[in-house]
Structures are given as structure tokens and as C-alpha cells.
C-alpha positions in Angstrom: 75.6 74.7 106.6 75.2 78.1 109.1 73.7 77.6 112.2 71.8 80.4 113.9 72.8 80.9 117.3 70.0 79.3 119.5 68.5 81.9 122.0 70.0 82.2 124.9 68.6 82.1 128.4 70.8 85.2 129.6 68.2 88.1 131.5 69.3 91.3 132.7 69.5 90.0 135.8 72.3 87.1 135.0 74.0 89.6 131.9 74.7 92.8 132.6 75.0 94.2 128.9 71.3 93.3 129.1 70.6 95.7 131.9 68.4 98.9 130.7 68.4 100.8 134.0 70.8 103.5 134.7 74.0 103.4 133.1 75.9 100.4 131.6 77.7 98.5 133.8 80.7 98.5 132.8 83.1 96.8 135.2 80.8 93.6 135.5 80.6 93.2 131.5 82.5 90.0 130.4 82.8 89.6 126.7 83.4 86.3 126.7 80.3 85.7 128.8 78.1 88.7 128.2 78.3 90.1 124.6 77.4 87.7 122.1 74.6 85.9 124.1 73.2 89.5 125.2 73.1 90.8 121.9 71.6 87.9 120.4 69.4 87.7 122.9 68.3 91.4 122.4 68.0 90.9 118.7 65.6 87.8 119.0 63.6 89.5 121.4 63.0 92.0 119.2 61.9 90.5 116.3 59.9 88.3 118.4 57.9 91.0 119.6 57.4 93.3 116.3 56.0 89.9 114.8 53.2 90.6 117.7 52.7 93.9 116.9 52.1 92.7 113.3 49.5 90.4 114.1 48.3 93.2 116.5 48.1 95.7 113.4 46.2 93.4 110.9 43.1 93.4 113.1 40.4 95.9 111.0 39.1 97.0 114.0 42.4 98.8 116.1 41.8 102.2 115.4 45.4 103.3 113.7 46.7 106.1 116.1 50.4 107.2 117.0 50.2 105.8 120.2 48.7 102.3 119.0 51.4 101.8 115.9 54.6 104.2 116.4 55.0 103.6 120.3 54.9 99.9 120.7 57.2 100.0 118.4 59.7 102.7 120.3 59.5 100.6 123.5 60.3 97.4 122.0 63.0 99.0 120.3 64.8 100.5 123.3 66.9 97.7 124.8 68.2 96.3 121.9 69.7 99.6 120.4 71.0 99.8 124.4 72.9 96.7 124.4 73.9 97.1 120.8 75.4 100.8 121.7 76.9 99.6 124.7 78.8 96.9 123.1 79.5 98.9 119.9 81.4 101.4 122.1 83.5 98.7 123.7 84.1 97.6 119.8 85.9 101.2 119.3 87.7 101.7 122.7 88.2 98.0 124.3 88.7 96.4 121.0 90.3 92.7 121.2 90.2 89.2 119.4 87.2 88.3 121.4 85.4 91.5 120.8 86.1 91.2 117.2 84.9 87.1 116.9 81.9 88.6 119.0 81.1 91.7 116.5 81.6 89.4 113.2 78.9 87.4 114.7 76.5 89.2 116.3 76.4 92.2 113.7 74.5 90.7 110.7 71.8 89.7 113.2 71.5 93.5 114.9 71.1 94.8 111.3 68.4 92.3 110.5 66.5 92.9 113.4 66.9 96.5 113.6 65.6 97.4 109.7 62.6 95.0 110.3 60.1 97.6 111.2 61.0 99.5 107.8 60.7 95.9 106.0 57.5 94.9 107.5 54.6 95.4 105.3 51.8 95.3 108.1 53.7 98.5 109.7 54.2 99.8 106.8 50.5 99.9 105.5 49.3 100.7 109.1 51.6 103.8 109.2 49.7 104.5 105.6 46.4 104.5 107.1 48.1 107.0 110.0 49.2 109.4 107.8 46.0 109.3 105.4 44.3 111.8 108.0 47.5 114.0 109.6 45.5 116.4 110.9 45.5 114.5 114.6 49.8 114.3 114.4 52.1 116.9 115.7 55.0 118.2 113.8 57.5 115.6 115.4 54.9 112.7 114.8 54.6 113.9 111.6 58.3 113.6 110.7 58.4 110.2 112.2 55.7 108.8 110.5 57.4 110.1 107.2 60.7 108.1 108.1 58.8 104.9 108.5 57.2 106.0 105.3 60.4 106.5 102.8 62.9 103.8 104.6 60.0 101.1 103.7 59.6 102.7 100.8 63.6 102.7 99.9 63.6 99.3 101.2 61.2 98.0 98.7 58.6 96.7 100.3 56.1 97.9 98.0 57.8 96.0 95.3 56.4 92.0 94.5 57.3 88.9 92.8 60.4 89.5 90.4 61.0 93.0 91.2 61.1 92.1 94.9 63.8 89.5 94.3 65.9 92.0 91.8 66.1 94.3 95.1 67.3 91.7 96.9 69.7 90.4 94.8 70.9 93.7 94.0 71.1 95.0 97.9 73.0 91.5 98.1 75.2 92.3 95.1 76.0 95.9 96.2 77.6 94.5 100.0 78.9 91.7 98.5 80.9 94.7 96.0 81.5 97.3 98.6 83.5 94.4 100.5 85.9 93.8 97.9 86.4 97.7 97.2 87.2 98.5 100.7 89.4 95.2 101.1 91.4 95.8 98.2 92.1 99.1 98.6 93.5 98.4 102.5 95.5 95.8 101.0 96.8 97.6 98.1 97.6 100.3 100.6 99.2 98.2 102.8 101.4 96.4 100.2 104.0 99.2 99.7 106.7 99.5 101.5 109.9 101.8 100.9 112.9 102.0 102.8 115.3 104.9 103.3 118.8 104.9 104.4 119.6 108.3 103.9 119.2 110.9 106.8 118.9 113.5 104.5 115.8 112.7 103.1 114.3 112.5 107.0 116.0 115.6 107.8 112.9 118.3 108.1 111.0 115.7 109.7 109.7 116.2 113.2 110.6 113.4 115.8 107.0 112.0 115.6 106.8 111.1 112.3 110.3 109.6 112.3 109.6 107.4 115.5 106.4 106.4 113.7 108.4 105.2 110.5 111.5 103.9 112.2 112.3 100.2 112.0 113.2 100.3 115.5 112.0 102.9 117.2 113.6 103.3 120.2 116.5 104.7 118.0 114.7 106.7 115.7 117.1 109.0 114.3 119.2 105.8 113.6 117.2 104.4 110.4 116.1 103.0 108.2 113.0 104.5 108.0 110.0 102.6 106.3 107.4 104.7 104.2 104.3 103.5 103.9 100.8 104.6 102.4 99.2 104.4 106.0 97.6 107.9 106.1 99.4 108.6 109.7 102.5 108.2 108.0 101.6 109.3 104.0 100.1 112.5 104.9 102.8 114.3 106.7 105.5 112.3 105.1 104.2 114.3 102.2 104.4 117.7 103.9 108.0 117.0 105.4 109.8 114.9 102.6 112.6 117.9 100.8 113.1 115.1 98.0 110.4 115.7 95.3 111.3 112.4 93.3 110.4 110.4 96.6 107.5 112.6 96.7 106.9 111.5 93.4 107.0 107.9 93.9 104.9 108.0 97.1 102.4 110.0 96.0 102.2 107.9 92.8 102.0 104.6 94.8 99.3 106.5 96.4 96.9 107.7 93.8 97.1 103.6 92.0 96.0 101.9 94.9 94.0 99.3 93.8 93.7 100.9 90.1 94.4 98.4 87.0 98.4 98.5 87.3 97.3 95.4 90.4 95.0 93.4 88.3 94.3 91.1 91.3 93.2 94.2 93.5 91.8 96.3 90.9 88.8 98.4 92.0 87.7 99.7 88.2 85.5 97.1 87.5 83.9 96.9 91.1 83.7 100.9 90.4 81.3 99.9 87.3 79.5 97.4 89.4 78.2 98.9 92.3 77.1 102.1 90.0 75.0 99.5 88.2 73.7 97.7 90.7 72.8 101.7 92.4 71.4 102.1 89.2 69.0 99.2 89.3 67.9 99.4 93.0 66.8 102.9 92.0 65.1 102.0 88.6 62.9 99.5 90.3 62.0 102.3 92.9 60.9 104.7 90.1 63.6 107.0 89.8 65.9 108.0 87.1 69.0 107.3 88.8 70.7 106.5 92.2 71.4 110.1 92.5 68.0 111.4 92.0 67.3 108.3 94.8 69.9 109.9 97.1 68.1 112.9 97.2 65.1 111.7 99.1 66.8 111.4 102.3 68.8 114.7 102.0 68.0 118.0 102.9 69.4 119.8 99.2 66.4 117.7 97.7 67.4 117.5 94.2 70.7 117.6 92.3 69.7 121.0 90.2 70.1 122.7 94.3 73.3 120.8 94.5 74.9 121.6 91.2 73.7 124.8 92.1 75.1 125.4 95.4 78.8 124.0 93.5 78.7 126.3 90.7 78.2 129.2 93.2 81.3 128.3 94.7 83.2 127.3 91.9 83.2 130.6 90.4 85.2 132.0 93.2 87.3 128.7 94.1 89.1 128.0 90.7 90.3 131.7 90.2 91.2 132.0 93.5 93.0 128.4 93.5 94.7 129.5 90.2 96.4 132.6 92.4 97.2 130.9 95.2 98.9 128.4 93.4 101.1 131.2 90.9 102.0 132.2 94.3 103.6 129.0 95.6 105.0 128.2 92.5 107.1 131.7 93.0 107.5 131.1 96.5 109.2 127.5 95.7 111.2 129.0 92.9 112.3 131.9 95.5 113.8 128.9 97.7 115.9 126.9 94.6 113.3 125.1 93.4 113.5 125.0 89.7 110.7 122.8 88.3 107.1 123.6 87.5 104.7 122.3 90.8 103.2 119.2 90.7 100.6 117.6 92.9 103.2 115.9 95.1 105.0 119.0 95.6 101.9 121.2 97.1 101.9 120.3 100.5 105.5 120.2 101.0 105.7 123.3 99.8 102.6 124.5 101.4 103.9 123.8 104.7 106.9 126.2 104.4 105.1 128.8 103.1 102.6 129.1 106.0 105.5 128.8 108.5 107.4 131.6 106.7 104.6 133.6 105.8 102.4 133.5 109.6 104.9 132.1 112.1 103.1 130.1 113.5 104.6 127.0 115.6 102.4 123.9 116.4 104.2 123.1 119.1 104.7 125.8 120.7 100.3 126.8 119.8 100.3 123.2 121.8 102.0 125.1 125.5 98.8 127.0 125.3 96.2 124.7 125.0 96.4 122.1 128.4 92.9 120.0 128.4 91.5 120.8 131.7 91.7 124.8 130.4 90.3 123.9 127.2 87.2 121.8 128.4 86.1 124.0 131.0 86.9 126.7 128.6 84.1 124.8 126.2 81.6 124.2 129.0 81.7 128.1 129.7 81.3 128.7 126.3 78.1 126.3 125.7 76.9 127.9 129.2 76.7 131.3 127.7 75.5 130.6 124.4 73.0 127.8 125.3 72.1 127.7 129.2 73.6 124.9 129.9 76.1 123.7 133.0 78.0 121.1 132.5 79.4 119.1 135.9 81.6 116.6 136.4 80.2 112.9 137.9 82.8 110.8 137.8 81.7 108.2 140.0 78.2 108.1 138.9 78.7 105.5 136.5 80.9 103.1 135.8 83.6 103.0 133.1 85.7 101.6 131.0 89.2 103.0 131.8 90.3 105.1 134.3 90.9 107.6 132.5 87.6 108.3 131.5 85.4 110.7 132.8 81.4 111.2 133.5 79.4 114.8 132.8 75.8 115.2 133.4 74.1 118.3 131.7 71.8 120.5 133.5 69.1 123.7 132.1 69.1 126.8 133.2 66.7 125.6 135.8 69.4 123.4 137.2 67.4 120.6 135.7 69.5 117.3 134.8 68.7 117.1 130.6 71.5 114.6 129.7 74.9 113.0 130.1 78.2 111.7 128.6 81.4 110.0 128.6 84.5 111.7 127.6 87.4 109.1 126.6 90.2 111.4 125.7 93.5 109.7 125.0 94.5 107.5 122.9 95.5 103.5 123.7 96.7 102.2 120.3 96.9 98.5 121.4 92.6 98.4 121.9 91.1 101.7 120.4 90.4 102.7 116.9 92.2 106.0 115.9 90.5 109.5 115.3 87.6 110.9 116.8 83.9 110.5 117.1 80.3 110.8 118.8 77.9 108.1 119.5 74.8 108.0 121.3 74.4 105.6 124.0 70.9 106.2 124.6 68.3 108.1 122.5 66.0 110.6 124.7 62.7 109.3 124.5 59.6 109.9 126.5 57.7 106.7 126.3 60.9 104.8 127.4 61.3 107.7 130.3 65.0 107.5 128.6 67.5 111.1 128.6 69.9 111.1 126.3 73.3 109.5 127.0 76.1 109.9 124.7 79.8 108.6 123.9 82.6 111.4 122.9 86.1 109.5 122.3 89.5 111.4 121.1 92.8 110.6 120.8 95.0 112.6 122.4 98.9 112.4 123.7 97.9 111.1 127.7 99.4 113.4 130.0 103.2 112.6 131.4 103.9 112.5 134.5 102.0 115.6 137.1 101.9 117.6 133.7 98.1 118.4 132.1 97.8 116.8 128.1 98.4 119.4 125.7 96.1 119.7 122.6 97.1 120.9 119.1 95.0 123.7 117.5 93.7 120.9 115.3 93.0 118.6 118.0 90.7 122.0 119.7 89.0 122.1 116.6 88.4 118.0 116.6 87.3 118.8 120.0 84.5 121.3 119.1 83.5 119.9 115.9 82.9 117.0 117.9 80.9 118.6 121.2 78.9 120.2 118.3 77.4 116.4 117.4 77.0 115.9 121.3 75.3 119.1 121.8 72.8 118.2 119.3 72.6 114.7 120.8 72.0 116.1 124.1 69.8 119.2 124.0 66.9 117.5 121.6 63.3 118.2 123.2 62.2 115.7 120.3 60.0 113.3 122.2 60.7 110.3 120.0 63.9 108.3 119.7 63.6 108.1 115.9 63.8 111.7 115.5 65.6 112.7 118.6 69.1 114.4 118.6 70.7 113.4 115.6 68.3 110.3 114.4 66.5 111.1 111.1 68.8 114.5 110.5 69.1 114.6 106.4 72.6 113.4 105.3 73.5 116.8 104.2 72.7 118.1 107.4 74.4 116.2 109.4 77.4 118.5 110.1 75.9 121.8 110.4 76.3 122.0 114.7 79.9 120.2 114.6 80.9 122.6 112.1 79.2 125.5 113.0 81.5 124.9 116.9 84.7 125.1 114.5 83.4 128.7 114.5 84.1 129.7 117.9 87.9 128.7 117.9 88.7 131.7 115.4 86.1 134.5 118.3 89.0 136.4 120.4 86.5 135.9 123.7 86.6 132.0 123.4 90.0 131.9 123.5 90.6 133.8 125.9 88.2 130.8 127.6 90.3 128.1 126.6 93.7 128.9 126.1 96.2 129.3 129.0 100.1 128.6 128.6 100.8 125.4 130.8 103.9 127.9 132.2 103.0 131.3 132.5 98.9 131.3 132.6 98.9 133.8 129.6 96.1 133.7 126.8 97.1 133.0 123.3 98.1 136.6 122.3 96.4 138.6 119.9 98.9 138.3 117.0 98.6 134.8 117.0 95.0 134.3 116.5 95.0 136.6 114.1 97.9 134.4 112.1 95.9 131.3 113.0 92.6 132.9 111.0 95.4 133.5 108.0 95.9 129.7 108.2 92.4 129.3 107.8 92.3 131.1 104.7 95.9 129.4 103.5 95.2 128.0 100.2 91.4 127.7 100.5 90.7 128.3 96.5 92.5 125.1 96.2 91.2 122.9 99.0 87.6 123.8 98.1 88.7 123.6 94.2 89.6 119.6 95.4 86.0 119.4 97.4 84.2 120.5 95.0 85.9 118.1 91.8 85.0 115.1 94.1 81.7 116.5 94.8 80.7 116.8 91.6 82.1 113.4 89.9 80.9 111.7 92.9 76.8 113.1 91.7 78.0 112.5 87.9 79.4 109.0 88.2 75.7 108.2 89.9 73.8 110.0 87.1 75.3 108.8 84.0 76.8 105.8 82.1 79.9 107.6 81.4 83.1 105.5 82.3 84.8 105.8 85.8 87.9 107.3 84.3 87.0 109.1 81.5 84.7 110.8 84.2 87.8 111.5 86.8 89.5 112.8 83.6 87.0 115.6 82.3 86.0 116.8 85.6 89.5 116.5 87.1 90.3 119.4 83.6 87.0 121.1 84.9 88.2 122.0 88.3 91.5 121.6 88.9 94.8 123.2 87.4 97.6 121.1 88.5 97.7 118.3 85.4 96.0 114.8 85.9 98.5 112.1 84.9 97.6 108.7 82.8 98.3 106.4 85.9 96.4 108.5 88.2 93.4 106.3 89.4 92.3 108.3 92.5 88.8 107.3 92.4 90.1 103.3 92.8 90.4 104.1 96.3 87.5 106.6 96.5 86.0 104.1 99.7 83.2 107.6 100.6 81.2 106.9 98.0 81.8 103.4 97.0 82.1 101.5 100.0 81.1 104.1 103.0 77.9 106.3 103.8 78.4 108.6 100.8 77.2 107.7 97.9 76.1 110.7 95.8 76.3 112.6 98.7 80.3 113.5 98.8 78.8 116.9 98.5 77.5 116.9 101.8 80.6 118.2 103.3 80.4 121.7 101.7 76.5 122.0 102.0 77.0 121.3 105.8 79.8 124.3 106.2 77.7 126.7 103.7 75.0 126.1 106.1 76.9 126.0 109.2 79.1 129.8 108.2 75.3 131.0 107.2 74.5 130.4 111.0 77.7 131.1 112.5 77.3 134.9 110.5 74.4 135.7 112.6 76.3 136.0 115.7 78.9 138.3 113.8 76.1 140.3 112.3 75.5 141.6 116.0 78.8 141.9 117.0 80.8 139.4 118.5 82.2 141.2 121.6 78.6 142.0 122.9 78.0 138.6 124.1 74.8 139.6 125.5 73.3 140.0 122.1 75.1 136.4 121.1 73.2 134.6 123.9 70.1 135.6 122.3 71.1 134.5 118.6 72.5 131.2 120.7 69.2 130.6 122.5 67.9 130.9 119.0 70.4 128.3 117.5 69.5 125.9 121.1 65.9 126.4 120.3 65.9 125.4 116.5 69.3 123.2 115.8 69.9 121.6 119.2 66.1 121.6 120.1 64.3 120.3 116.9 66.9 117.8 115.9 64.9 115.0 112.9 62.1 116.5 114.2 61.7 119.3 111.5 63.6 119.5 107.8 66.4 121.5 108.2 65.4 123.7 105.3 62.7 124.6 108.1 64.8 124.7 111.1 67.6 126.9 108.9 64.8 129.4 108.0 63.2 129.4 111.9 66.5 130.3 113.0 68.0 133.0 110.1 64.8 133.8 108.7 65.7 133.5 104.9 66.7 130.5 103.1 70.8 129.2 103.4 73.0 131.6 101.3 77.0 130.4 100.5 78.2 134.4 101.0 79.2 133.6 104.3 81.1 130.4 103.4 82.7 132.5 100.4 83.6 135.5 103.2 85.0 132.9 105.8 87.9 131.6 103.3 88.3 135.1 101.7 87.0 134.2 98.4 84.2 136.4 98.0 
């Protein structure tokens, strides 16, 4: 029988994770002490309260304002999502055993408590009654009161009896399902293992990727060397393997995991499943299909815009895709290759060509590229588009390694508007890989809150007096992500729920982090971040220019591949059709490289069957059509007058950064550019147009 943790009789005062003033305290946090009994104490709290404010909202009589149903509800939400944020951040970059025990616990309870005020029938008919008469809301209030509006609504809670049970069952069903996807495919992927002995096959690697596959790796170039389908290892392995019958097996070993050749780990009847159990949810909700569901909480609205937006890119992709790849093949042929490319043989291949064809070497790109340089180089940037200074504060609150460090943001008015943590290098024995924003604290007036957020990367830590060096693909990382904290950071959305990036559509989720991809390719922001570690020098002119070729290096084929898994990702939520008769037909539809028996790609598809994407893969390419829309704007009046780009940046602060959930994004795209989005400028970015 499970016991419920009993509530604990931790305060702020006695547990610091508790604490809602100032920054968390991190030095003082025990885990072992602090995190479970905080949390659950939070989350009990919590409910506790909103069951007040349900009594509270049943009397006739309380006159159903904002301030009487929405606000309540803001402040008694504020210190659990602090505690939760402040823990969930040690989860990604202090992990251990006891963190781990702590989150399996305490997690299921901070979801429970957290989607009770979109479960609650009381709020729910109260926020009704508020937006029967919207006259009295503003545009922000408005927005909020719609959220609480559809995620009841999605939730169910105007379903009863039977029906009410079916969506439970079925919401029960779909995590029991999504578990077993994502478990089998990690242990499918994990189960292969192939050893090489020769040095020849090893012999293009780079020393990286051969330390990373040694068996012992303090004598790397030693072997054996173990291949596995880890994506650290797969993915360059792939680029740098000359042996295209280890390609071969690899990549096959790859594109089965978890398909029916493993009938203990097989994903194709979980596939079937979950679609059915989409299906249903979304049948008892009134819609056709999970798809048409999906489209409620996005910013495309309906599939037809979707399919649309695809088919305008298709057009250009596939014949484009078809060149490129008549191009390789000759370019492979032209080096002794004398077989007809195959998928495993594209990114081998691929590699060489862009070194031959644009010169350009990623380590020495790296020389030019030290952190300090590029972060201050950033800051500037942001400073002249947007207004802003940001100032280092390290010292003004406390952290979790030394390594980290502490910026506050300031207006143009020298007013303090928000603040972060930056956690730049990696520390592979206690934080997850990759490369992410999180908020730490929502801005939000009633809780007199600014808003606080969490950007973590992974980079090489410096050696010795030497500065880290980034990749070009780390930079990018690096603005893509300062684009999420921008947005985090500069909202003037009073409300936590629609604040920064809370309540942004799904499909719009990505427009600021790609839209600060943008700046990497402008000649003036390089000369901002880029600085050889030696000689002080810029990245020269010929370079960047090579580096926007890269760009463009096979982009018929890469969007060809986004816009296949786009599409069967909408389809297999639409229709009845067969997982992989589906991945067949649309694989024919898109993509010229064959599509072989065995090939189960979709098995291990974990985006839209066990992530946050389900028929909404497609978000991706409506994020970047939107973001190259904006980004166009600042070309159309001339990127080296950069007083005329501050003004089309104040423009992007004061609708994108500013407005955040606060206003559709089909609005706040049509405030800033003045039309509605168009995919020209995507097309013209990755020369297809």
C-alpha cells in the first residue's frame, strides 16, 4: 500500500529551499534534509490553500473580478513553483543518488498540485462568470483568463460520469505508454555494442571522439574502440567512419531501435496505442482528432495553415535536396567511391565536401571565439538592439559551483529589470548534457517578484590561465539560448502565467532563440564577439562569408528530412493509417534516398510519442519561418546602419520580449512586421528561393 508522505513541519525559517526572499540559498541547501520535506511541504500548502479559495468562490454573493479569482490564485502559487524551480535546477546541474530518490518522490505530487487550478471546477466556472462580461479586463488579463479557460477545458473538467472516468483512464493509459516508449528505446539503444580492432577504420577520426569510444582511455589511439548508438558517439562516428559497411551496420542498428526485430522492446504496438488513446482523449473533448486538439494551444491554429506553410516549403526543398544530393554523389565518385549514396553514407560524405569546398576548420574557428570575448560581445549586442546593460554580480547571490556566475539586467534608465545565472561548463559526473533555459522566478506584480532565470551550457572548462574556447556551434547554442532568456527577462507582462515565456503557443516557442541564431552570420556582431585567443584579430572576412556557405550546405535536404517528420508526425495523429505503412508513403513523398524494409525510424521517434511534441514536430520550422520573417526586417534597412537596427530592435523588445503569453503571437508578429508571417525569408536564408 503507498503512503503519502505526512506534512512536514519544515518553515522557511528551519529549510532554506523554502525561503521566497531574495535569491535561493544555495550553500545552506541540504538535500538530504531540505528537498523532499520542502517540496512536499510546498505542494500541500498549496492545495491546502486553493481548496480555500474554492470555498471562497462558491459564495453567490463575491462579485467575480480579476483581482478576487486570478490573483489569490497567483500568490498562492508563487512559492511552490520557487522551491520546485530551485530544486529542479539542482536536478540538472548537482544531480546525485539522493537528488534522484528525492525527484522520483516528490514529482508526482508537484504535478498534482500544480494542474489543480486548471482541474478545479469552482475556478473554472468562476473564471466563466469573469469572462462572460470582458469589457472590464485588459489585454494581458484577457489572455490569462483564456488559459485557465482551455487548460480546464483540455483537462476535462467539463466532462461527467463515464466520460469523466474515460479521460482519466486514458490520461492514465497514455503515461503509463509514453514510459515504456521512452524506456525501450534507451535500452534498445544502449544494447549495442561493436568493437573495432582496426586503426584504420578510426583513422579520420579526431582525438575526441576516439577518447570517447576508447576502452581505456587514457591510451586512446591504442584500441579497441567500442561503437555505440549513444548520440555523442553515433553522430560523429557517422561523419568520420571511411568504412561504408560499418556505416551500414551502425546506422542500421540505429534506425531498428526498438522496432519489431526486438520483440521484447518493440515500440510498434505502443506506437498504435498512444495514437488511440490521443484519439479518444480528443473525441470526448469534441474534436475530430488529437491533431485538430493540438491546435488549440498553438499559434498555426489549424492543420490546413500547417500543411500549408509545409507545402510552401516543400516545393523549393525536394528539388533543391535532389541537386544537392546529384552533387555529392559526383563529389564521392570524384574521390573513389564507386557505389550509389545511401543514407549512411551522406554525412560522411558531407563532411568532406564542406571541408574541401569552404575551408573551414573547427578548431582552428574555436582560437577565435574565447568566452569572456564572446559574452561581453553578446551583452553589447543586446545593449544596442534592446537597451539593456548587462553587469556582472557575482557575489550577490549564492551558487552552486564556483564556476558559476551572477548578472543582473538593467533599462536604459539604469533600472534593475531582471537577473540570471550562467553555468557554463560541463561536469559530466553531476550535470545533464546539452543546453537549456529555465526560469527561476516568473515576474509578477502581485508577488512584487522580477524575473530570475537559469542558463546552463556545456562547454570544455578552461585549462590552466587559458580563457574556454567555444565552437561556432557552441556560439550559436549560446545565442539561441540568451534568445529564450531575453524573452524570460524583458516581459512587462504583469502576471506570472503569461509572463516571459509562460502561456507562449507551442509553435512559438522558438521564434526569439532562433531569431539570436541570426546575428552570428551580421559582419558587425562578429566583429563583437570574436577575438583570436593569440593575436586579438576578428574572424576575417573570408571566413564568415564560408561560414554563411555552411549554412546553406545541403539545406534542400536537411529541411526535406524536417519537413517528412513534420508532416507524418500531423498524419499519424489524423488518421487510422498504420505507423509503417505511414513512414513508408510519406518517407516516398519527400525524400529521395530509398527507405529500406527494416527501417523503423519512427520506433524511436521519442518527440512526438513520448516528449512535448505531439502533432506539433512541425513547430520547429514554423518557429524559424517566423523567426527569418523578423530577423529580415533588420536587413531590409540595412544591416551596417545600426542606428536604423536599434529602432527595428526596440520594436522586436517592445512586441517579442515585451508582450511575451500576453498577446497571440499571430498579433505580436503583425505589431512588430505589420503583415502576417511569410516563409520568403526562410526560403532566401538557406538559398532555396
Amino acid at each position: 500500500m503507498l503512503r503519502l508522505p505526512e506534512v512536514p513541519e519544515d518553515t522557511p525559517q528551519t529549510n532554506p529551499i523554502m525561503r521566497t526572499e531574495g535569491y535561493p540559498k544555495y550553500k545552506a541547501i541540504n538535500i538530504e534534509k531540505h528537498a523532499a520535506n520542502g517540496i512536499v511541504k510546498r505542494a500541500f500548502e498549496f492545495e491546502s490553500a486553493l481548496q480555500q479559495v474554492e470555498k471562497t468562490l462558491k459564495d453567490p454573493n463575491l462579485p467575480k473580478t480579476f483581482s478576487n479569482i486570478i490573483e489569490p490564485i497567483e500568490k498562492l502559487s508563487a512559492p511552490l513553483s520557487y522551491s520546485w524551480n530551485t530544486f529542479k535546477n539542482l536536478n540538472y546541474v548537482k544531480n546525485s543518488e539522493d537528488v534522484k530518490n528525492t525527484m522520483k518522490m516528490v514529482y508526482p505530487l508537484v504535478l498534482r498540485a500544480r494542474s489543480k487550478k486548471f482541474q478545479s471546477l469552482p475556478i473554472f466556472q468562476a473564471v466563466k462568470e469573469l469572462a462572460a462580461d470582458e469589457s472590464n479586463l485588459s489585454e494581458a488579463q484577457h489572455r490569462v483568463v483564456q488559459k485557465y479557460l482551455l487548460e480546464a477545458r483540455l483537462n476535462g473538467v467539463e466532462l461527467t460520469g463515464y466520460n469523466q472516468r474515460h479521460m482519466n483512464n486514458a490520461a492514465q493509459k497514455i503515461a503509463q505508454e509514453k514510459e515504456k516508449f521512452k524506456n525501450n528505446v534507451m535500452l534498445s539503444t544502449s544494447k549495442f555494442k561493436q568493437i573495432l580492432y582496426d586503426k584504420e577504420h578510426i583513422s579520420e577520426m579526431p582525438v575526441s571522439l576516439q577518447n570517447r569510444m576508447a576502452v581505456d582511455s587514457t591510451k586512446p589511439e591504442r584500441g579497441p574502440w567500442v561503437i555505440t548508438l549513444q548520440q555523442h558517439v553515433y553522430l560523429p562516428f557517422m561523419e568520420y567512419c571511411s568504412n561504408s559497411e560499418l556505416r551500414e551496420n551502425v546506422w542500421f542498428a540505429y534506425n531498428t531501435r526498438a522496432s519489431l526485430k526486438d520483440e521484447h522492446l518493440s515500440n510498434s504496438a505502443i506506437i498504435e496505442e498512444i495514437r488511440f488513446q490521443r484519439k479518444d482523449q480528443a473525441m470526448l473533448l469534441g474534436f475530430k482528432s488529437f491533431a485538430e486538439m493540438s491546435m488549440e494551444t498553438k499559434m498555426a491554429g489549424s492543420i490546413d495553415n500547417v500543411l500549408s506553410m509545409i507545402a510552401s516549403l516543400k516545393v523549393k526543398s525536394i528539388p533543391a535536396a535532389q541537386k544537392e544530393l546529384s552533387a555529392l554523389q559526383e563529389f564521392a565518385i570524384a574521390r573513389g567511391f564507386d557505389r550509389t549514396l545511401e543514407s549512411w553514407d551522406v554525412a560522411y560524405w558531407r563532411r568532406k565536401q564542406k571541408n574541401a569546398t569552404y575551408k573551414v576548420d573547427d578548431e582552428e574557428l574555436r582560437q577565435y571565439f574565447p568566452l569572456p570575448k564572446v559574452l561581453n560581445g553578446l551583452f553589447q549586442l543586446c545593449n544596442e538592439l534592446f537597451g539593456i546593460k548587462v553587469k556582472p554580480a557575482d557575489g550577490v547571490a549564492e551558487v552552486w559551483d564556483k564556476d558559476v556566475q551572477f548578472y543582473e539586467v538593467y533599462d536604459e534608465n539604469s533600472k534593475h529589470i531582471a537577473s540570471f545565472y550562467l553555468d557554463p561548463y560541463c561536469r559530466p559526473s553531476e550535470k545533464m548534457s546539452g543546453s537549456w533555459v529555465e526560469s527561476a522566478r516568473n515576474r509578477s506584480d502581485a508577488c512584487d517578484s522580477l524575473p530570475l532565470a537559469y542558463l546552463v551550457c556545456n562547454l570544455a572548462p578552461p585549462v590552466l590561465n587559458n580563457p574556454a574556447l567555444m565552437s561556432f556551434e557552441e556560439v550559436r547554442i549560446l545565442f539561441h539560448e540568451f534568445g529564450h532568456a531575453l524573452q524570460h527577462m524583458l516581459t512587462t507582462m504583469p502576471y506570472s502565467d503569461v509572463a516571459g515565456l509562460s502561456n507562449v503557443e507551442w509553435d512559438a516557442i522558438e521564434i526569439c532563440s532562433t531569431f539570436m541564431e541570426n546575428w552570428i552570420y551580421d559582419r558587425q556582431t562578429m566583429n563583437y564577439i570574436s577575438s583570436h585567443v593569440d593575436s586579438g584579430a576578428c574572424l576575417p572576412d573570408d571566413t564568415l562569408e564560408n561560414l554563411r556557405k555552411v549554412r546553406r550546405h545541403l539545406a534542400g535536404y536537411d529541411m526535406s528530412k524536417q519537413l517528412y517528420l513534420s508532416d507524418v508526425d500531423l498524419q499519424l495523429y489524423s488518421s487510422k493509417e498504420f505507423w509503417l505503412d505511414m513512414q513508408r508513403r510519406k518517407w516516398a513523398e519527400y525524400l529521395t534516398l530509398p527507405i529500406y524494409k527494416k527501417d523503423a525510424h519512427l520506433c524511436a521517434f521519442t518527440h512526438i510519442f513520448s516528449d512535448e511534441y505531439p502533432a506539433a514536430y512541425y513547430s520547429y520550422k514554423w518557429s524559424e519561418m517566423l523567426s527569418s520573417d523578423i530577423f529580415s526586417a533588420f536587413q531590409e534597412v540595412d544591416l551596417t546602419d545600426r542606428i536604423a537596427v536599434a529602432a527595428v530592435g526596440k520594436r522586436f523588445r517592445d512586441t517579442f520580449l515585451s508582450l511575451g503569453g500576453g498577446c497571440h503571437p499571430g498579433e505580436v508578429f503583425r505589431r512588430f512586421r505589420g503583415r502576417d508571417p511569410s516563409p520568403d525569408a526562410l526560403l532566401k536564408t538557406y538559398a532555396l528561393h
